[in-house]
N, C-alpha and C positions, 0 to 999 in steps of 0.2 A: 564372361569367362573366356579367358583366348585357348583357342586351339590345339589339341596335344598334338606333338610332333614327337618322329622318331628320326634320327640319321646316325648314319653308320658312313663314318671314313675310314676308307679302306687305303692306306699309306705304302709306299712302297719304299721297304730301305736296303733293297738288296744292296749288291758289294758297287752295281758302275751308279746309285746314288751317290757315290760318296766321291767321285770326280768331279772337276770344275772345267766348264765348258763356256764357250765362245765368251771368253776372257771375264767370264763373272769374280767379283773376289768371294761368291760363296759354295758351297758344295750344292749338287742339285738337291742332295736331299732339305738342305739349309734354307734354299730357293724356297722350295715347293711347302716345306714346314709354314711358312711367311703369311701363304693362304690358308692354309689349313688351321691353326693357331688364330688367325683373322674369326674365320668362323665361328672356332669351338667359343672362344673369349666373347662373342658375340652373344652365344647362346646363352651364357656363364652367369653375362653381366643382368641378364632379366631376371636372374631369381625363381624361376618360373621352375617346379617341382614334373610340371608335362611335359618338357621339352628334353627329351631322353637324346643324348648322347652314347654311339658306343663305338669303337674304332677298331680297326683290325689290321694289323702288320701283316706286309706280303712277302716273300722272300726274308721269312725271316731265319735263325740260325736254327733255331727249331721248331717245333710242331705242337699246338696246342689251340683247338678246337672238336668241337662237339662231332661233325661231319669225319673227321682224323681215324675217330678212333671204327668208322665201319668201311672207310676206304682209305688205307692209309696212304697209297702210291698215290692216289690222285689228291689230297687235300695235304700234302707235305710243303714245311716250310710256310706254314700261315699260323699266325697268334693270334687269339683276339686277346689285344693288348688290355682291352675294357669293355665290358660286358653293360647293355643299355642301361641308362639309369641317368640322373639328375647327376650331372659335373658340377664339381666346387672346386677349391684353391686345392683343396689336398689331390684329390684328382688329377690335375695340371699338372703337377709335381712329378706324381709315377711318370706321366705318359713323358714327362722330357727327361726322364730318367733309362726310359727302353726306347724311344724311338731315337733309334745310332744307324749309323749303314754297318749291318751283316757280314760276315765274310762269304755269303755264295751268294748266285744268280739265278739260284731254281726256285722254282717256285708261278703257280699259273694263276693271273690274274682273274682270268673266266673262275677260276674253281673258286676264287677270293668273294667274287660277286654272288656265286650260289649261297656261300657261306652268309653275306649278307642278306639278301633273301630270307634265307633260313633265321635266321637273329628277330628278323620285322618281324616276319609271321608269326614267331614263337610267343614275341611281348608284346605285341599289337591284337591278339587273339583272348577269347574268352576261355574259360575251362570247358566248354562246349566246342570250341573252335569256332567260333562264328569270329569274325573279323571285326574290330572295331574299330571309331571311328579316329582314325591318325593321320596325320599330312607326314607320308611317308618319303622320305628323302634317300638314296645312296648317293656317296662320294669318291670316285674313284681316282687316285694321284698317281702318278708313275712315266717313266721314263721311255716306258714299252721297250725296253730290252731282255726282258725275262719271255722264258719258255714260254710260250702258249698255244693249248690245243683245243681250239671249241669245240673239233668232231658237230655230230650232231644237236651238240646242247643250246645252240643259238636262239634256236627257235624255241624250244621251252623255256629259255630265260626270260625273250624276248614277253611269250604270250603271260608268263608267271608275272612279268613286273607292271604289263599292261592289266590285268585281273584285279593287282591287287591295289594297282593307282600309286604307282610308287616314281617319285623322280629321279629319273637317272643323270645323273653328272659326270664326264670324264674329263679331267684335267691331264694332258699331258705335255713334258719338260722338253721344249723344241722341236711339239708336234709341229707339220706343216697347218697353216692354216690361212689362205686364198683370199678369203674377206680382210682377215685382219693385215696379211701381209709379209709373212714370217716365211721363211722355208728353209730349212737345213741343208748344208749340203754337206756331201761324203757321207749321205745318210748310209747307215748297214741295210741289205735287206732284208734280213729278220726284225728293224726297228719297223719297216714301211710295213711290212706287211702285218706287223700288230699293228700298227695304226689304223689300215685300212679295216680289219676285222674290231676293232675299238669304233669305229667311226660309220661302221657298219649296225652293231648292236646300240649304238649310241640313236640312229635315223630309225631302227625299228620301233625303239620303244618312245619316239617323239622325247626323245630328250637332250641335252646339251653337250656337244663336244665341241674343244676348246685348246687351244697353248696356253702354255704355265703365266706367259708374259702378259696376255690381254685378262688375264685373272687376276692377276696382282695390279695392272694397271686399272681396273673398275674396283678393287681394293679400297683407291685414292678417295672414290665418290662415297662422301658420308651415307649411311642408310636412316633412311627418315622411318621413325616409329606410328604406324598406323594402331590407331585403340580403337575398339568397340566402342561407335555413342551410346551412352544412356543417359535417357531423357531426366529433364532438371524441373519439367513441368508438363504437367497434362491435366488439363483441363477444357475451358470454354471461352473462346475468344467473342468477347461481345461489344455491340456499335448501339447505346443504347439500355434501356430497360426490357429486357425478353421476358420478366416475371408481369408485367404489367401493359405491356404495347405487345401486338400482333406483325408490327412492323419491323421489331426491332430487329437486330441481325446479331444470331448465334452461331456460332463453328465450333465443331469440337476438332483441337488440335494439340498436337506436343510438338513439346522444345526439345530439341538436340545441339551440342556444341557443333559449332562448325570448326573453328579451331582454338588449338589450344596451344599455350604457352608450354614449351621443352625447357624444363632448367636443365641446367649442367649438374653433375652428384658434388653435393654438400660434404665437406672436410664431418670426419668426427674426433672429437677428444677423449684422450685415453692418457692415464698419467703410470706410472711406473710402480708397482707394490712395492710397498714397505716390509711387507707382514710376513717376508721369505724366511724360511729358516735356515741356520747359518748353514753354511757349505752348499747352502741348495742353489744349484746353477738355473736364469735365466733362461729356459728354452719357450722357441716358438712355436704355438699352440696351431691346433689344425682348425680349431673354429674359424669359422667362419664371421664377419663383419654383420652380413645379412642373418645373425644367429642371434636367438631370444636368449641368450647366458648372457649374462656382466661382463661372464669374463672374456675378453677376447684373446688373449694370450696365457700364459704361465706366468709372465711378469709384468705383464700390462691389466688395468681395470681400467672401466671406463667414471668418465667422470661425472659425478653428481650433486645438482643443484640444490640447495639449499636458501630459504628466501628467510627475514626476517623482519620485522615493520619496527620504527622505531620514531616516540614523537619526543621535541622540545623540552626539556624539563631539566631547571636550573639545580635543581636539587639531587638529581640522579650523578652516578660518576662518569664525568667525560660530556654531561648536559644532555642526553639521550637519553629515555629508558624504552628498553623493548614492551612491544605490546604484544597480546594475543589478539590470531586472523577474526575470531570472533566476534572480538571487541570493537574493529570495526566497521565503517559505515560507508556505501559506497559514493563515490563521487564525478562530478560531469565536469567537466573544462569549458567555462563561457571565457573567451576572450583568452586571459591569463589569471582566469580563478578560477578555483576549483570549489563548485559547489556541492556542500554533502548531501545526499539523500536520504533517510531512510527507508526501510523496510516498507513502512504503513503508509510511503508514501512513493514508492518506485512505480507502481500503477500510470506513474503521468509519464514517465519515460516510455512508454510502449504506449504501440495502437493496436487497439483490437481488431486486427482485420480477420480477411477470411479468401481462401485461395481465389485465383480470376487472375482475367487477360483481358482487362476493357479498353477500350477506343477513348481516347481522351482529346481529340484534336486530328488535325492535319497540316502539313507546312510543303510548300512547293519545293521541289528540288534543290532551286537554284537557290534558296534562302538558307537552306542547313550550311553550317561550318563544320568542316569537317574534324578541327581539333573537340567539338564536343565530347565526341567518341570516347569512353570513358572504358570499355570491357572486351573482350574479347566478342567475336562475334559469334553469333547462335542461328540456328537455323528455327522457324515455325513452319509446320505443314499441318495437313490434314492429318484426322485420326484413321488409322490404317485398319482396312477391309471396313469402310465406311465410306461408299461412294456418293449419300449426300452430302456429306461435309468436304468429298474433294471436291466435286461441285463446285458447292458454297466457298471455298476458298480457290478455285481458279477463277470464278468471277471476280473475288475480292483482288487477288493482286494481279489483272488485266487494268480491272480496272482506275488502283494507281499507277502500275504505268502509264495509261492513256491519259491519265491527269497529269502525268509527271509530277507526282507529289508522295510524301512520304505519310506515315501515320505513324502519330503519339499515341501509346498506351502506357495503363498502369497495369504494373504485374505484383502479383503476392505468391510466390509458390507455394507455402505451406500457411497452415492457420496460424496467426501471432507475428509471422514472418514482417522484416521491415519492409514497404512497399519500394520497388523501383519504375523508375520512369526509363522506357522504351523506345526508341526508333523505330520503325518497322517500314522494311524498303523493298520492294517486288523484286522478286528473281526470277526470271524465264527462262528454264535450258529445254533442250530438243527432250530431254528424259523427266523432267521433270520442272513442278512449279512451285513455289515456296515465299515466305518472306524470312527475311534477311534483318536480325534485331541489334544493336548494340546498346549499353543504357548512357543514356545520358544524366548531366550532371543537375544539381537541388538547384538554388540559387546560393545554398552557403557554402557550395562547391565550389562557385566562381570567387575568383581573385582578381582585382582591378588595378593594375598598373600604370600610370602615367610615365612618359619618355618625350624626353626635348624631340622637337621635326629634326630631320635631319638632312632637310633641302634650307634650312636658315636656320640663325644664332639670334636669340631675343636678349637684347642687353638688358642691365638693371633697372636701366630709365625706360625699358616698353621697346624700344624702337629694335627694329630688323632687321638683319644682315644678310646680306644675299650673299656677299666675296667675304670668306673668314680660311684662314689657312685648316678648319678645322672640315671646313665644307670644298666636294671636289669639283671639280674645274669642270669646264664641257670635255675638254681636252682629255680629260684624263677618265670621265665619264664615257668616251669613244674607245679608248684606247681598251678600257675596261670589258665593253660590252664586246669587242671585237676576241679578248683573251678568249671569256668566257664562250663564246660563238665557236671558237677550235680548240674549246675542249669539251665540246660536246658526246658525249660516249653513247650517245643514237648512231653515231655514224662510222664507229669500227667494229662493231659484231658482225659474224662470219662462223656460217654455220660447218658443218663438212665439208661440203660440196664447194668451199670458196663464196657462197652468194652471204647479202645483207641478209643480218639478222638482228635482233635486239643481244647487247652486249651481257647484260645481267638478268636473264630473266627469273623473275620467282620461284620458277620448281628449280631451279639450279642455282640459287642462292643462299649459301648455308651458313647456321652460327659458329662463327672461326672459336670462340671459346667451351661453346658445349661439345662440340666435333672433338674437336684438340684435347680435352680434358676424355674426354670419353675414349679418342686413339691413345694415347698415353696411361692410361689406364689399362688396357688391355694386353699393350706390350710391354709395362712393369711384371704383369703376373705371368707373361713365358721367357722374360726376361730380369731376373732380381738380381742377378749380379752385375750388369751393364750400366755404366757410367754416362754415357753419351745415350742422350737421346734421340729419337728418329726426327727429321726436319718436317714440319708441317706441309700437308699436300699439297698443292699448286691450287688447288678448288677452292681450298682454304684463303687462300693470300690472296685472290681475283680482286679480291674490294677493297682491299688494305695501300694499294698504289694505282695508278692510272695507269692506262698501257702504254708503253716507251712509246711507239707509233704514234701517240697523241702528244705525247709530249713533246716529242722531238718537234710534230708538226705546227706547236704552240709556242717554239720558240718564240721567232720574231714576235709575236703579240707579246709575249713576256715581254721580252727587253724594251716593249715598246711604253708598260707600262710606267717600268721601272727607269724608264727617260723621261718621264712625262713628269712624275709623281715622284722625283727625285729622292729614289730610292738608294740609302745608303746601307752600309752594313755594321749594327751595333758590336765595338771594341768589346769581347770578354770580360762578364763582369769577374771582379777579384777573389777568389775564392776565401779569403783570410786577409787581416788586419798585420801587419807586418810590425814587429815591436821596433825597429827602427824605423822609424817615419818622420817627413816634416810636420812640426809642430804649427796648428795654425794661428797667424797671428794679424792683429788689427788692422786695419785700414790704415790707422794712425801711426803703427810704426810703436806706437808708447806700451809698454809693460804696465797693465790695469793696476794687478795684483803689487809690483814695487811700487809703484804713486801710493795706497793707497797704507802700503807699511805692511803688506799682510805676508803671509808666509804661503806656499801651496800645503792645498790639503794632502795632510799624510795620515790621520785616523779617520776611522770608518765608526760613523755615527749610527749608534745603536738605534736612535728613535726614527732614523731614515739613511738605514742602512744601503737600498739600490741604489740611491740618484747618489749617493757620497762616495760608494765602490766605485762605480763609474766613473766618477770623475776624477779619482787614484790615477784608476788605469790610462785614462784619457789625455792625462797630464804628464805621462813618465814613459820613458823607455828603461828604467833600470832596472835589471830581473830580481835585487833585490827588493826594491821598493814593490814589485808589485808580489813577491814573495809573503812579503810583510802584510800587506794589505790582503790576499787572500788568507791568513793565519787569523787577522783580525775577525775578518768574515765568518771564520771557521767556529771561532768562539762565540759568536754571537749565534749562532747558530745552532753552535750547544746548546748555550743559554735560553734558546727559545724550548727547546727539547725539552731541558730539568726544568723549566718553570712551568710550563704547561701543563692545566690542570683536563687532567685526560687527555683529547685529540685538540681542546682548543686553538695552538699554538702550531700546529703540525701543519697547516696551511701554508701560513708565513714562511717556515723554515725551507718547506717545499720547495718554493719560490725562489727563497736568496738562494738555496744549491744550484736551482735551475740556471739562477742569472752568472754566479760564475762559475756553473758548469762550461755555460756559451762564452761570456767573455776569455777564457784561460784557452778555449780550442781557438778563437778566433785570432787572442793573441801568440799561439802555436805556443802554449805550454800546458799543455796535457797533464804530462807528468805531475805537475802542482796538484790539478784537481786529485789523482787520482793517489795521490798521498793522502788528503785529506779526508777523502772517502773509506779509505782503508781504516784509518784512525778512526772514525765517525762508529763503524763497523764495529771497531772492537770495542769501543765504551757503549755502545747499546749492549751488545752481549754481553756487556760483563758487568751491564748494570750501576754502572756508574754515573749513570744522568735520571737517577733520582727514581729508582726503579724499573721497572720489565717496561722498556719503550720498544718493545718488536713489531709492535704496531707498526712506530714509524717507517723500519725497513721494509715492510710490506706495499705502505705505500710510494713509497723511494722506488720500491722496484715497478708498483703499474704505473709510476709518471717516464720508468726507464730512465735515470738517473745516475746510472752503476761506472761501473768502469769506462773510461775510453779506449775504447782500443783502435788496433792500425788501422781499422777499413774507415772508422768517423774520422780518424786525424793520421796521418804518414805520420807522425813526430813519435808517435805514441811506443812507446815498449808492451803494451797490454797485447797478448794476442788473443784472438776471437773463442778460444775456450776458458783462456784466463775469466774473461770477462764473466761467460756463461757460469763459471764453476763460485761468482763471486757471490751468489746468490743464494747457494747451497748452504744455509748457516741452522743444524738441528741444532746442536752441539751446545750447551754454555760454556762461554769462554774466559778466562779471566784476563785484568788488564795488570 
């Protein structure tokens, strides 16, 4: 279970928020929003019902809070905009709907932080008052130009946040700050000197004070998701029979993941309601995505699968008839068949095991391949508050390191479970000792590939070639090894401080797609109306290109490959088939087709319809003739349609669309196809190709077959919604 948290950001939007300072294009408060919005989105996106949200406006235009109403001159000009509790998308909404810059500048942030305070205590308390257990957070943002007077209250702030274990955060917007490097000048000194009493209560309670700039710049560094292990197995690790030998060797030990695989959040589908009543307007609903309702919106539902099973049968309409799941039987894949089982006989697919961690082998170090590796990896230790079995297992993995070998086990986690096969690799840290498991694979896991050498060419006759333009040169084998030698990326990392460091190292190496999809995600929900999105962070892009510095220093080795290995640069291939082209012709110079009396082909032969269209097209530039010849196509096409007994035929027709769908874009006449398809359209709807073929349309549209429009082909007149709306067909139409 993870840990309830409470935090309270306390904003500041009084009136000098809403200035723009040392040439930003955004307002301070806009700035400061960037982090704060960062966080709250953060919290948002876990779903997590413990992790309380509440915020409080400083300098705001008026006055509303609990504290207000028993001292009203000292707690003036503060809101709590949101009161603790679980943030969702409706949430977000209010808060960028009141956090604006103010028209005044009163307003004391000291009084702001009591208020917070007061908030923790109030919802992190029992109805006894006993404190309970909450990772207590404030967050303070602000400019430090507003009124403030601690008087004597520092010090009880100070001991109140220390008591109650709360961490204090202060953000401020061109605070000075000496480490990082920042300092204002023409500062006011009512700014310095709230700095100093900020920077003062910030050191008492051992908590963090900061400029706006190096918050939003650690912003950039994705934050890695740390979970609770819980163990995947516990039981008794054994080397041997322990029920029957004295000798044997038992441990009792659990498995914990070591790491795990982060996906990026999966799209969901949701399709548009039908079932609206008339004049009732589309609005968007405040559910929530993460909500157990269907419905996600007022005019959105989500969508639902439906499976059906259907076998072979000449006799049914369309040569399918659906079955019931009951009816049948399940089945194995040997090779590329599929074997059925029954019921009375599924017993032989399963083994009857029974949980265990035994010792099956040992293999030395230097023998494992490392592609075996088949799982993430896990950790094995001793059973906890059971000091013979840590014991028992510090000997065991000393003792394969000292062999430098690894140990095979079989694991069964649960009773019935499939067994897997284990690695098991000693780990020594200064805190602890452990082994280190990945599974490895069956043997009908492995896959055996054969590939030509590639230091020689075996002719068909046996014999071997050492010089083939196919095999490289010494020369070019030097040139090669020398590229690769200065592009080495061991030798440009550089830590702060200017000294060698590794350029990519692991805990700073992050997934550019789960990050990115996870940053973009977060600033859609404080930003819905924005167009342009924010550019990917720098930490992101580190591995996506080499560093210039290496590159540049890689030249010459490049060029020197590409002088060696007589590197040219391939001409642009043609995007399109151009309808006036040379026609190509014989060797001989002689016209096959006049010798032989015949005429070129101008019909499209029904019983082999592709290779006869093609060769239309192939043989003509006249926009006629190939007009003609796609109308032919078009009928036959029909004619597969109306003859087709059920879906029989609907394959075929599939196809000839397909082929001059591509031939007519390639020949840059779009237009043509997309006459025909219109046409195609309305004799399905209107039922004139021998009944209700909407079938067909359906599958026209998952091969994507539809309209062309400008972005497949510049010629086209369809534009990108034409297209979309071509699909939309409830309606029967007549022709």
């Amino acid at each position: 279970m993870a840990d309830k948290e409470a935090t309270v950001y306390i904003v500041d939007v009084g009136q000098s928020m809403g200035e723009t300072n040392n040439e930003r294009n955004k307002t301070n408060l806009e700035w400061a929003m960037d982090y704060v919005w960062d966080k709250i989105t953060m919290t948002v996106a876990t779903g997590r019902k413990t992790a309380l949200v509440g915020v409080i406006g400083l300098r705001t235009d008026g006055t509303d809070n609990e504290l207000g109403n028993d001292d009203p001159e000292e707690y003036q000009n503060i809101t709590v905009l949101q009161p603790l509790k679980q943030t969702l998308m409706e949430d977000i909404r209010n808060l960028r709907s009141q956090i604006k810059p103010s028209k005044t500048n009163e307003g004391d942030a000291i009084s702001a932080l009591i208020i917070a305070i007061q908030m923790i205590s109030a919802q992190c308390s029992n109805k006894a008052g006993k404190p309970l257990a909450y990772k207590r957070q404030i967050v303070l943002v602000t400019d430090g130009k507003g009124p403030m007077d601690p008087a004597d209250q520092l010090g009880h702030i100070t001991s109140k946040i220390k008591e109650d274990n709360t961490s204090l955060t202060i953000v401020g917007v061109d605070f000075d700050d000496a480490e990082y490097g920042t300092k204002e000048e023409d500062k006011s000194p009512e700014k310095a000197e709230n700095e100093a009493i900020l920077k003062s209560l910030a050191d008492g309670c051992d908590g963090t004070f900061g400029t706006l700039a190096e918050a939003i710049e650690h912003m950039q560094i994705p934050k890695t998701k740390a979970t609770r292990p819980v163990h995947s197995f516990k039981g008794v690790l054994t080397l041997g029979d322990p029920e029957n030998y004295s000798s044997a060797l038992s441990i009792d030990v659990e498995r914990y993941p070591r790491t795990m695989v982060a996906t990026a959040p999966s799209a969901s589908n949701f399709v548009v309601r039908t079932n609206l009543a008339a004049g009732e307007e589309a609005t968007q609903s405040t559910a929530t995505v993460n909500g157990d309702s269907d419905l996600v919106g007022d005019s959105l539902t989500s969508v639902k699968g439906q499976r059906i099973y259907q076998v072979l049968d000449e006799n049914a309409p369309g040569g399918k008839r659906m079955v019931n799941f009951e009816d049948l039987s399940r089945g194995f894949e040997y090779g590329r068949t599929a074997v059925g089982i029954g019921e009375s006989e599924s017993n032989i697919t399963k083994l009857e095991t029974l949980p265990g961690l035994d010792i099956i082998g040992f293999v030395p170090e230097d023998k494992f391949e490392r592609y075996l590796a088949m799982s993430r990896s896990n950790v094995i230790i001793a059973q906890k508050f059971n000091e013979k079995a840590s014991l028992a297992m510090s000997s065991f993995v000393h003792a394969l390191y000292e062999a430098e070998s690894y140990a095979v086990a079989r694991l069964v986690t649960k009773e019935g479970k499939e067994p897997l096969v284990l690695l098991l690799a000693p780990s020594i840290e200064p805190d602890y000792e452990c082994l280190v498991d990945v599974e490895l694979p069956f043997a009908e896991d492995m896959r055996g590939y054969r590939f030509p050498p590639l230091d020689k060419k075996v002719t068909v006759a046996g014999k071997s070639l050492t010089q083939h333009r196919d095999i490289p040169t010494s020369d070019l084998i030097n040139a090669m090894s020398g590229y690769v030698d200065a592009m080495d990326l061991s030798t440009v990392g550089e830590d702060e401080d200017g000294n060698h460091s590794e350029y990519m190292p692991m805990d700073e190496t992050y997934s550019p797609i789960l990050h990115r999809i996870n940053q973009i995600i977060r600033w859609r929900a404080t930003h819905p109306l924005e167009n342009d999105m924010p550019d990917p962070p720098a930490i992101l892009l580190k591995g996506s290109a080499p560093p210039v510095k290496l590159v540049d220093k890689a030249q010459p080795y490049l060029k020197a490959v590409m002088k060696v290995g007589d590197v040219k640069k391939v001409p642009p291939k043609q995007k399109g088939r151009k309808r006036i082209r040379e026609q190509e012709k014989p060797l001989s110079g002689l016209d096959v087709e006049e010798l032989l009396g015949r005429k070129k082909r101008v019909k499209v032969d029904e019983r082999n319809a592709i290779p006869t269209f093609k060769q239309i097209l192939a043989t003509t530039d006249d926009i006629n003739t190939i007009k003609d010849a796609a109308k032919q196509m078009g009928e036959i096409i029909c004619s597969n349609i109306r003859d087709s007994l059920g879906d029989a035929l609907y394959g075929r027709a599939i196809e000839n669309i397909r082929v001059m769908r591509e031939e007519l874009i390639e020949l840059e006449e779009p237009g043509v196809f997309n006459d025909f398809v219109r046409e195609l359209k309305e004799k399905i709807l209107g039922g004139v190709l021998a009944g209700d073929r909407r079938e067909f349309l359906w599958r026209l549209r998952g091969n994507k077959l539809g309209l062309v429009d400008k972005k497949l082909s510049p010629l086209s007149e369809v534009e990108g919604e034409e297209a979309k709306e071509f699909w939309q067909f409830k309606k029967t139409t007549t022709v």
